[in-house]
SESE-311380 format. One record per residue (C-alpha): residue number from 1; residue in one letter; x, y, z. Coordinates in pm, 1 decimal. Layout:
REM residues N
pos, code, X, Y, Z
NUM, A, X, Y, Z $
...
This chain:
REM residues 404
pos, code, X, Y, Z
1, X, -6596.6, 858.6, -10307.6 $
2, X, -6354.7, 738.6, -10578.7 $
3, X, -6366.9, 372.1, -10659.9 $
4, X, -6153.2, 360.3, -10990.0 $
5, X, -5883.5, 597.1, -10814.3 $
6, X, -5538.4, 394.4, -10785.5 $
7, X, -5176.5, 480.3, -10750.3 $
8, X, -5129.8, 334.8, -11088.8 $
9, X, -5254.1, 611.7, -11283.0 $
10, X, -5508.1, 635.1, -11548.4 $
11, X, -5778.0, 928.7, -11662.3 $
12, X, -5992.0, 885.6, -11345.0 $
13, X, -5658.4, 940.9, -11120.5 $
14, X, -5561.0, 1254.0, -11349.6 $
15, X, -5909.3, 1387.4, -11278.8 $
16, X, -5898.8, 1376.2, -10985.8 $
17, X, -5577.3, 1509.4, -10888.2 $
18, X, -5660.5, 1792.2, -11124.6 $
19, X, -5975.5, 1842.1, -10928.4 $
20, X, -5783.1, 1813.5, -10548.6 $
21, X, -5574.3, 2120.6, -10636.4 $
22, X, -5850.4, 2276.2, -10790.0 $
23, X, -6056.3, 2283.9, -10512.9 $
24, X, -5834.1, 2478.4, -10293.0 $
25, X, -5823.5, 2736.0, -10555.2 $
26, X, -6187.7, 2754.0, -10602.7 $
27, X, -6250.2, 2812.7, -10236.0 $
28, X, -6307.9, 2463.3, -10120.0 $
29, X, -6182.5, 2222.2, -9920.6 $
30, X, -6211.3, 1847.4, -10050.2 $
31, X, -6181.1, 1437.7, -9937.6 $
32, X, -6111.3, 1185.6, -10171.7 $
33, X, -6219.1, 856.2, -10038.6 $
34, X, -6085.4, 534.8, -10200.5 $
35, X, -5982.3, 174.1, -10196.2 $
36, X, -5660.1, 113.4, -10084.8 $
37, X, -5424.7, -103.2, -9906.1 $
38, X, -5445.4, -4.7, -9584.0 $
39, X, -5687.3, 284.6, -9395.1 $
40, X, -5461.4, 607.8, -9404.9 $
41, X, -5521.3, 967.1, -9440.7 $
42, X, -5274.8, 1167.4, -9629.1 $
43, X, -5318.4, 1558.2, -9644.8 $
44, X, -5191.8, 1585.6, -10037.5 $
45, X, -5264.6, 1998.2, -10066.2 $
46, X, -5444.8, 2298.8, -9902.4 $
47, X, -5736.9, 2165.9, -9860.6 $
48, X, -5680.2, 1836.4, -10001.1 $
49, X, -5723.4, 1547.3, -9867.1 $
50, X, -5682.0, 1155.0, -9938.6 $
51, X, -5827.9, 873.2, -9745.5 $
52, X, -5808.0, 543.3, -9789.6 $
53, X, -6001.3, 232.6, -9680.9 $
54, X, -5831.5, -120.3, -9635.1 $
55, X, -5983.0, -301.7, -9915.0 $
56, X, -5951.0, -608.3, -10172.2 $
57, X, -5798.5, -616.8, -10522.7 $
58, X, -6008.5, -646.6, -10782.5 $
59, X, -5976.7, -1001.8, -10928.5 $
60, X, -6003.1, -876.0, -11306.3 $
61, X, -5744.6, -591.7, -11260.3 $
62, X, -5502.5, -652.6, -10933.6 $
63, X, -5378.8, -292.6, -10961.8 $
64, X, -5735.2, -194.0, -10843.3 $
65, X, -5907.6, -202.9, -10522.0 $
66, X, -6285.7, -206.7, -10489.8 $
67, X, -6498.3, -100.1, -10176.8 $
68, X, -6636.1, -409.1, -10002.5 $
69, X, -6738.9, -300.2, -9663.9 $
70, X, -7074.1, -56.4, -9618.8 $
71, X, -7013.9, 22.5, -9271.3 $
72, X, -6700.1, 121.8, -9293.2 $
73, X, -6751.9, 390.2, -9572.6 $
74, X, -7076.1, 498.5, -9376.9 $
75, X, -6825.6, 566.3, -9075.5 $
76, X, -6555.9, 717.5, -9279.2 $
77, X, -6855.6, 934.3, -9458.8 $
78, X, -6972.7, 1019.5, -9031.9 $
79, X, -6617.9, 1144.0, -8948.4 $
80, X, -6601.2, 1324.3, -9236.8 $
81, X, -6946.4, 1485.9, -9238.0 $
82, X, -6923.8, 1685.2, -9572.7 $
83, X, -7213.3, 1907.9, -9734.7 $
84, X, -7147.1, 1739.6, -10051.8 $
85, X, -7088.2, 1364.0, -10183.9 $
86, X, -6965.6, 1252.7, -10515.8 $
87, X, -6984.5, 911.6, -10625.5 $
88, X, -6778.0, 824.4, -10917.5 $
89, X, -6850.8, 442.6, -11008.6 $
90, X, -7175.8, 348.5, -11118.0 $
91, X, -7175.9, -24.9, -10948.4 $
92, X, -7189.4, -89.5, -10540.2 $
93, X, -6982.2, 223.0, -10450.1 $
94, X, -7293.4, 463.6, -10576.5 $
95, X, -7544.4, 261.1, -10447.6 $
96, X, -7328.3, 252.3, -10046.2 $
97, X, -7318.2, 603.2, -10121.6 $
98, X, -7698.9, 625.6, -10233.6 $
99, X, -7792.7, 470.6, -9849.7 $
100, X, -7546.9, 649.0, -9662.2 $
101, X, -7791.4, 853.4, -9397.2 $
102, X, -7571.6, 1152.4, -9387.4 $
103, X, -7759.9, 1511.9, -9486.6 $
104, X, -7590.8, 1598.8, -9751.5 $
105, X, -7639.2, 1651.1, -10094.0 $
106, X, -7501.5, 1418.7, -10349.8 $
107, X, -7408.7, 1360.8, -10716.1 $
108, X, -7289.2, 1059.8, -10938.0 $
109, X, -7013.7, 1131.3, -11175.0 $
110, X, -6981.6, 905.6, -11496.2 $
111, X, -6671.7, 811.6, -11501.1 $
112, X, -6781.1, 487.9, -11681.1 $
113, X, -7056.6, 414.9, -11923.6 $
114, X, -7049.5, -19.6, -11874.6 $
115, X, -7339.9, -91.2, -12096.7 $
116, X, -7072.4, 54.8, -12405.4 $
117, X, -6742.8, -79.3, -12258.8 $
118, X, -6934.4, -438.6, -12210.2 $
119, X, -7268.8, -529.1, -12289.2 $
120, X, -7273.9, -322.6, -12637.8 $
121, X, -6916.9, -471.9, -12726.9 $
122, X, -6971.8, -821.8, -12639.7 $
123, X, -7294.2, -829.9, -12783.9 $
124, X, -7295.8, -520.4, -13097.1 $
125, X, -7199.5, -717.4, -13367.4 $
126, X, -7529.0, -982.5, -13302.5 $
127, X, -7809.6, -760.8, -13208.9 $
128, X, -7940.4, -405.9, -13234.1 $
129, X, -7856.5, -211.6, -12928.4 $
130, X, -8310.2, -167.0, -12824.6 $
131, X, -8258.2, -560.3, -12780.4 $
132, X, -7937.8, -558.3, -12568.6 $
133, X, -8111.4, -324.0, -12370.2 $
134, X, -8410.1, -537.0, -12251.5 $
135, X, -8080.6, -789.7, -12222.1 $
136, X, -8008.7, -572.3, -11962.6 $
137, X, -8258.8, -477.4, -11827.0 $
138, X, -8170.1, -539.2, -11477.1 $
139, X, -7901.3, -287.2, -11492.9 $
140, X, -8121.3, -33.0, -11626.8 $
141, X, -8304.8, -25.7, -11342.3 $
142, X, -8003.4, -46.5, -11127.3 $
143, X, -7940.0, 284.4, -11265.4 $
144, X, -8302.6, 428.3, -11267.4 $
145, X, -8269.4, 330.7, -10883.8 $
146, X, -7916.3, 533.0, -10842.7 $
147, X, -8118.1, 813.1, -11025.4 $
148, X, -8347.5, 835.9, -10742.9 $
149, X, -8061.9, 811.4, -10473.1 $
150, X, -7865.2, 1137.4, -10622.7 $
151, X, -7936.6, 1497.5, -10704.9 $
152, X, -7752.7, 1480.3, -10997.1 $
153, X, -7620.5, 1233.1, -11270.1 $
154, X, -7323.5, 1413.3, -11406.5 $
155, X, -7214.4, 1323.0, -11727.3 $
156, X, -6889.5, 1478.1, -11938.6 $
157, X, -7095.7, 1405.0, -12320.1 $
158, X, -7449.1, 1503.3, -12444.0 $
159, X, -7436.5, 1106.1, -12611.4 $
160, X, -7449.8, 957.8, -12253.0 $
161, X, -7652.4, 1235.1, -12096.5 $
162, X, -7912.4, 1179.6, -12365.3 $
163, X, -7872.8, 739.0, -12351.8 $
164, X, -7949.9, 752.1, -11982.3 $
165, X, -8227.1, 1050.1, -12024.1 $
166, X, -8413.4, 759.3, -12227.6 $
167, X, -8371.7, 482.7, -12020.9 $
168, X, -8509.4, 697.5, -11753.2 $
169, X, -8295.3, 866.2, -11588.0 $
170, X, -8427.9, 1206.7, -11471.9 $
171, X, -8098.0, 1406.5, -11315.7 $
172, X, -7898.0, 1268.8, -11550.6 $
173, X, -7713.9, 1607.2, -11721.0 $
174, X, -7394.0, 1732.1, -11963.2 $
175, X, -7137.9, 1949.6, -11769.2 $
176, X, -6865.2, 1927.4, -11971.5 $
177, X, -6483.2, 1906.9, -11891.2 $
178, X, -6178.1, 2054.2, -12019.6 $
179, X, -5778.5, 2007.8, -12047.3 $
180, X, -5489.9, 2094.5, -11834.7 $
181, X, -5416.7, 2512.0, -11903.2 $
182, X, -5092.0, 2572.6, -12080.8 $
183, X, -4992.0, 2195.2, -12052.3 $
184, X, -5082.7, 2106.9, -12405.3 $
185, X, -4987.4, 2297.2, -12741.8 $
186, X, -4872.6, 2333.6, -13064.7 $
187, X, -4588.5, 2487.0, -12969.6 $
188, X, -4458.1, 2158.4, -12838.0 $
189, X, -4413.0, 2041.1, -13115.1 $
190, X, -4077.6, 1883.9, -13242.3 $
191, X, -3985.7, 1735.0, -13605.9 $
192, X, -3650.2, 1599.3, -13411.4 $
193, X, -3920.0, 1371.9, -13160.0 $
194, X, -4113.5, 1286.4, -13475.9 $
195, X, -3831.7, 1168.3, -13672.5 $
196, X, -3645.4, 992.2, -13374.0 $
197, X, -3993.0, 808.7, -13328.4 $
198, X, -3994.9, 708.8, -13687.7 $
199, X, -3659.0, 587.1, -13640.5 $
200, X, -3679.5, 332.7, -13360.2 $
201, X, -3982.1, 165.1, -13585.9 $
202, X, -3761.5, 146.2, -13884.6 $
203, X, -3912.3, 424.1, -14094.1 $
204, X, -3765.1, 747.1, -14241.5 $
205, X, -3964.9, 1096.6, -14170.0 $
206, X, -4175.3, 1019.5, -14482.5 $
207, X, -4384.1, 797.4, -14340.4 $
208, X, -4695.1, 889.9, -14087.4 $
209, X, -4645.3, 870.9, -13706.8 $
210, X, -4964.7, 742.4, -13506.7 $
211, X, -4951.7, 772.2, -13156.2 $
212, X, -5258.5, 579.5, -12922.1 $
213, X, -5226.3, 658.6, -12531.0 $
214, X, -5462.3, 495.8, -12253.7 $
215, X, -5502.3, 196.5, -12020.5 $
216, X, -5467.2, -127.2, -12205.4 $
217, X, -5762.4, -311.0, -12134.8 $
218, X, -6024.7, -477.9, -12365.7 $
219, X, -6308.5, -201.4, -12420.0 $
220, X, -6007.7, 7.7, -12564.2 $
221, X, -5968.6, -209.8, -12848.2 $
222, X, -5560.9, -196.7, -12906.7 $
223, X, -5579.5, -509.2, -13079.2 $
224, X, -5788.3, -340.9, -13358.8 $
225, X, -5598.6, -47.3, -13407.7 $
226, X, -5279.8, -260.2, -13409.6 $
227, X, -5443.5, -449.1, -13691.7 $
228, X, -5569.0, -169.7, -13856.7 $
229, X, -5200.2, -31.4, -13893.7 $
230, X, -5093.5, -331.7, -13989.8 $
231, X, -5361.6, -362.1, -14268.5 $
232, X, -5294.6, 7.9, -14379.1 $
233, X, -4874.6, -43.5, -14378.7 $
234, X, -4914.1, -278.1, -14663.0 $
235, X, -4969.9, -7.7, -14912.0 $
236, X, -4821.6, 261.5, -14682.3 $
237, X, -4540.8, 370.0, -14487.6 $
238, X, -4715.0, 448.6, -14125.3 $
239, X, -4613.2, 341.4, -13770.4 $
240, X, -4791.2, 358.4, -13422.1 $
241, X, -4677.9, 414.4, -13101.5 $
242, X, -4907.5, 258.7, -12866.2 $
243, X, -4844.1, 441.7, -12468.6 $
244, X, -4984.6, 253.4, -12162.4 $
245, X, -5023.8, -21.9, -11936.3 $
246, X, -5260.3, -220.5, -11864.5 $
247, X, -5362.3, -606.0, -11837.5 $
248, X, -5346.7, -677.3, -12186.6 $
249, X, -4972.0, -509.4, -12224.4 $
250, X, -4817.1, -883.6, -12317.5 $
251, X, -5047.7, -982.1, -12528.6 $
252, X, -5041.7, -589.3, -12724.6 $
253, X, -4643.7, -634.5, -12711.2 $
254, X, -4676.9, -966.0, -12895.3 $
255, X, -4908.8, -828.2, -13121.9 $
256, X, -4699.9, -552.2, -13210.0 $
257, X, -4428.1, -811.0, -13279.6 $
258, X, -4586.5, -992.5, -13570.1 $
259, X, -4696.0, -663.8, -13704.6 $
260, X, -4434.9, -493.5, -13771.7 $
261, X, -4356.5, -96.5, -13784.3 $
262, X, -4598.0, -106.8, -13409.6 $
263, X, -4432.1, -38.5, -13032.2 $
264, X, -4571.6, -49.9, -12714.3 $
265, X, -4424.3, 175.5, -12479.3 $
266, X, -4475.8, 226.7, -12073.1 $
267, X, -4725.7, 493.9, -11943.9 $
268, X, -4554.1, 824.6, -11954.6 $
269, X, -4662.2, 974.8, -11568.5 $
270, X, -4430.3, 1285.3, -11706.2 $
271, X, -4707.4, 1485.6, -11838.2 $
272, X, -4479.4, 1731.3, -11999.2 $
273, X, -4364.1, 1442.6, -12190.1 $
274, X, -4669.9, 1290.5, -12310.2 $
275, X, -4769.7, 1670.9, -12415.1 $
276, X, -4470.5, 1688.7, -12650.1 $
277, X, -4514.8, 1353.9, -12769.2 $
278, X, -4883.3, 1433.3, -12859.3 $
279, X, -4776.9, 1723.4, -13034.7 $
280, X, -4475.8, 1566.6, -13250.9 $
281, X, -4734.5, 1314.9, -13363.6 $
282, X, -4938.9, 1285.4, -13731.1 $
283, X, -5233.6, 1202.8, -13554.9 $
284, X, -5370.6, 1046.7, -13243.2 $
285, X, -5612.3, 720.4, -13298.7 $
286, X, -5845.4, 588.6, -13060.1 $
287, X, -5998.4, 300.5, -13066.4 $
288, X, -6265.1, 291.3, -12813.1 $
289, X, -6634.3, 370.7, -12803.4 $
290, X, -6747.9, 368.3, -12456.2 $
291, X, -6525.3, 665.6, -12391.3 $
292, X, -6724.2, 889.7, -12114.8 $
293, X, -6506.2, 1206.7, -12208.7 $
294, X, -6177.3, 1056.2, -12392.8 $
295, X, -5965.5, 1333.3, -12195.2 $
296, X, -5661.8, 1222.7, -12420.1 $
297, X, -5881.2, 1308.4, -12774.4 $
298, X, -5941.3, 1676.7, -12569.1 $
299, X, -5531.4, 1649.0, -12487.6 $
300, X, -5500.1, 1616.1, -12866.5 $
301, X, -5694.1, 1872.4, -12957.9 $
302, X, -5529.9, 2124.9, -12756.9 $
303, X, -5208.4, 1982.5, -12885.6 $
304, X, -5317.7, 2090.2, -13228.1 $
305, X, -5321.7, 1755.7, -13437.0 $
306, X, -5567.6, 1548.4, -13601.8 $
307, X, -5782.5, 1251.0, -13473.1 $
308, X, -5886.8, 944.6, -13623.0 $
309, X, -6176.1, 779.4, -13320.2 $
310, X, -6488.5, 585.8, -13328.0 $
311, X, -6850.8, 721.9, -13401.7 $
312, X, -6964.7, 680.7, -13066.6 $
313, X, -6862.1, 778.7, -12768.8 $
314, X, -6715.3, 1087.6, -12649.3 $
315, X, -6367.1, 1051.4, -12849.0 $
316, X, -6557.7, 1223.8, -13161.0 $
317, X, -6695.0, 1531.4, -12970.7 $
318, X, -6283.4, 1627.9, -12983.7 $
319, X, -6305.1, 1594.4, -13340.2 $
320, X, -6263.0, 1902.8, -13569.3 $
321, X, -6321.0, 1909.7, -13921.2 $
322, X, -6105.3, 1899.0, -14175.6 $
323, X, -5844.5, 1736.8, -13936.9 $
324, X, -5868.3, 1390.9, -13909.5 $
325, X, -6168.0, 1114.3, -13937.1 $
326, X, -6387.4, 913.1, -13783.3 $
327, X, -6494.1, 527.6, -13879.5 $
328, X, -6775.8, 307.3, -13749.1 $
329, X, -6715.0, 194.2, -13423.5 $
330, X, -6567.0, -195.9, -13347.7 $
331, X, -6449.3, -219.5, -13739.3 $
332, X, -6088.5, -304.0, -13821.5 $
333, X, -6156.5, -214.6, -14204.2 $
334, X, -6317.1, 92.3, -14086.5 $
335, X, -6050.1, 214.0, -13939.3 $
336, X, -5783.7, 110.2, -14190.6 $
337, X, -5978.0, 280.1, -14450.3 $
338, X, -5990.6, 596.0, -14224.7 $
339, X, -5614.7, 563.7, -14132.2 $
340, X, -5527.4, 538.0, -14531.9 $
341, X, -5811.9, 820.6, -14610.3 $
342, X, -5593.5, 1041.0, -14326.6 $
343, X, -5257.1, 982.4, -14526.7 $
344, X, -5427.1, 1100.0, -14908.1 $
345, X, -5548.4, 1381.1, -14733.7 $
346, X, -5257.8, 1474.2, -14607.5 $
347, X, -5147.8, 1527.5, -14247.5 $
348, X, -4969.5, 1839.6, -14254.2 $
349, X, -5252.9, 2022.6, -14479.6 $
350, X, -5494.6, 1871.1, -14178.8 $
351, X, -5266.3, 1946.1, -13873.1 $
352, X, -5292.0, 2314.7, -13978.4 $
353, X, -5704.7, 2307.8, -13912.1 $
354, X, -5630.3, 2092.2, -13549.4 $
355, X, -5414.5, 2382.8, -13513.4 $
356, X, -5656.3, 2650.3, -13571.8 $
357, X, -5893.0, 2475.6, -13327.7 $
358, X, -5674.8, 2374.9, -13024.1 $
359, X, -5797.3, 2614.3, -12808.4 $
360, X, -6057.2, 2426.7, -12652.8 $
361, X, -6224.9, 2447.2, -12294.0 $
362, X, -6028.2, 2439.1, -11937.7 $
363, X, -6018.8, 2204.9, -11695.1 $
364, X, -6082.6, 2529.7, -11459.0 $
365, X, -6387.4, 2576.4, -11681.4 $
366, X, -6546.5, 2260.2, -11580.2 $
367, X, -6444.6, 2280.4, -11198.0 $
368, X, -6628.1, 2625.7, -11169.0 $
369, X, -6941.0, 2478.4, -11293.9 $
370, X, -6924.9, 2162.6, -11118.2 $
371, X, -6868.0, 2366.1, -10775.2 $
372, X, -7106.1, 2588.7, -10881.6 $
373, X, -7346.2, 2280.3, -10974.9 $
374, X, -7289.8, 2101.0, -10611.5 $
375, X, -7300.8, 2476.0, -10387.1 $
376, X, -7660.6, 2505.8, -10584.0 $
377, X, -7749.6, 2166.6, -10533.0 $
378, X, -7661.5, 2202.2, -10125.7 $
379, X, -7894.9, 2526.7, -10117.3 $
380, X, -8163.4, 2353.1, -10241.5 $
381, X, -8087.2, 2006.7, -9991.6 $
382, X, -8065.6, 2182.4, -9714.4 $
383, X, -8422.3, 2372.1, -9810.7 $
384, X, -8593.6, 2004.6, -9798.8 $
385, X, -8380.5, 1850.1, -9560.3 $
386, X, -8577.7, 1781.3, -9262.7 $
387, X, -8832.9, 1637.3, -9513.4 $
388, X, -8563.7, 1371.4, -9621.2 $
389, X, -8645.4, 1190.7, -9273.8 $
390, X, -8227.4, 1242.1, -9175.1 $
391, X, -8149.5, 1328.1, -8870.3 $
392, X, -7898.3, 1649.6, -8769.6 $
393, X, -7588.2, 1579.0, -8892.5 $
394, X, -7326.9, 1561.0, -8580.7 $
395, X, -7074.1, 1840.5, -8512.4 $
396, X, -6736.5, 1829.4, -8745.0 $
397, X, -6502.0, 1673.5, -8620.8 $
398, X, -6122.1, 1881.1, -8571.6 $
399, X, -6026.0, 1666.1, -8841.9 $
400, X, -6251.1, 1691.0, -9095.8 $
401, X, -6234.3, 1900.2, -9433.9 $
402, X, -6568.2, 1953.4, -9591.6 $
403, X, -6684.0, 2150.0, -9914.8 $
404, X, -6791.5, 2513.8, -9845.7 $
């Protein structure tokens, strides 16, 4: 039950396209239910499977949909009559999911950690983060109650795993994931896409190519790295390519305008081409803290090149030492001084250590644990099932795909 999953792209939607032909391969058969235009079912693999329910934009973001109707993802949940539900938004979604009075087992993935992309953001630079907490208290136990709905709280970094742990939480646990096999490396690398980048921001090959990638929205702080390039070109010769969409896209364009030496280019949905741009790059920057796994810092990584990202959030788990840095969190001079501390290192010396270290976990890797995770967790459901007060789940329908 995918909330965040829209035709427009983003990390949730390469996820979970990842994890639809995955399934197939790992014996399964699986349903991805989400917000859409219109109800339709579209059979997208072997065993894969999209549904859609007719629902509402999201006012914020019109190129997302958000579930506003209970009973109709209780009846698509009937029809479908699976062994195993995942819930993948922390907000209503979970919580429909939570009372759903189906049998089987289910989990909450966290694809979103909103206390860091909001509360912590808006409020960090006034208060400790103990006293934000009791701000928010009410959403704590919104989550302490989503805890007791689910078998598992899945998260992708031991920083959230442990957060939630202390505010209660008691399934909440690290399975790590992992990057696309043989889609990102090294060996993609090319000097001629360097230097061509270089060129269209008015610089010669001398200078340092930074390349940022992800939706452009506020708790991804553009605007700061922007600024933070544009502090750091006074004294040297760096430029940033900034790849995306997103609602703030105009305002990042104008941004890049005034600074100079910046561009803000269109999502690349080519993933073959966003792998060889990754590895032509200096180094990848990142500028947000509430990342849940930053599967673009992992993408770098296996890419072999260094990483300047916050110290928080799951951006710095990707980082390896002696190739790249990371600077506090939310600071524009941090990050300048980390983007000018990157160039007197120097990027080639620190490429060569990314490069030593891009062999990092498969997205395979994490699919055979998390199906492993879920087929334990329906053993153990269907153990204490008539003691969950449910009744017997109806026959499957012809139609249905469920997880085996």
């Amino acid at each position: 039950m995918c909330a965040f999953y829209t035709p427009s792209g983003g990390g949730v939607r390469t996820y979970v396209d990842a994890k639809l032909k995955a399934a197939a391969r790992f014996g399964h058969e699986m349903i991805v239910i989400a917000p859409g235009e219109r109800d339709s079912i579209t059979r997208v693999g072997p065993g894969a499977v999209l549904a859609t329910i007719a629902s509402p934009t999201l006012p914020v973001d019109r190129k997302y949909r958000y579930f506003d109707d209970e009973r109709a993802l209780h009846r698509s949940l009937d029809s479908w009559q699976p062994d195993h539900v995942e819930a993948s938004s922390p907000w209503s979604s979970a919580t429909m999911v939570g009372r759903w009075q189906g049998a089987a087992s289910r989990s909450l993935v966290m694809h979103s950690d909103p206390l860091a992309a909001y509360a912590y953001r808006w409020l960090g630079g006034m208060m400790p983060t103990p006293v934000i907490d009791r701000w928010f208290g009410w959403f704590w136990r919104h989550l302490r109650g989503l805890d007791r709905m689910f078998d598992v709280v899945v998260c992708a970094n031991d920083n959230l795993a442990s957060r939630l742990q202390d505010g209660g939480l008691q399934r909440a646990e690290t399975i790590r994931m992992g990057v696309e096999t043989g889609q990102f490396s090294p060996r993609l690398r090319s000097l001629e896409l360097r230097n061509a980048a270089l060129r269209s921001l008015n610089l010669d090959p001398s200078a340092t190519l930074l390349v940022g990638v992800g939706r452009f929205s506020a708790e991804k702080r553009w605007e700061m790295v922007i600024r933070a390039v544009g502090e750091c070109s006074r004294s040297r010769r760096v430029g940033l390519l900034l790849v995306g969409d997103g609602p703030r896209k105009k305002k990042l364009e104008r941004l890049a305008d005034c600074t100079g030496g910046v561009a803000v280019l269109p999502r690349l949905s080519d993933r073959t081409q966003l792998a060889q741009l990754l590895a032509s790059a200096d180094a990848l920057v990142h500028g947000c803290e509430a990342e849940t796994f930053c599967m673009v810092a992992a993408e770098a990584r296996a890419s072999g090149i260094p990483m300047i990202v916050p110290d928080r959030g799951a951006g710095i788990d990707q980082l390896v030492p002696g190739a790249g840095f990371s600077y506090r969190a939310a600071s524009d001079r941090a990050l300048a001084r980390a983007i000018h501390a990157f160039i007197e290192r120097g990027p080639e010396l620190q490429r060569a250590a990314a490069v030593r270290s891009s062999v990092v976990r498969s997205i395979d890797d994490h699919f055979r644990d998390l199906f492993a995770r879920y087929a334990g967790l329906e053993e153990r459901h269907l153990e204490t099932w008539p003691m969950n007060g449910l009744s017997e789940p109806a026959v499957v329908p012809e139609h249905a795909a469920v997880m085996r």
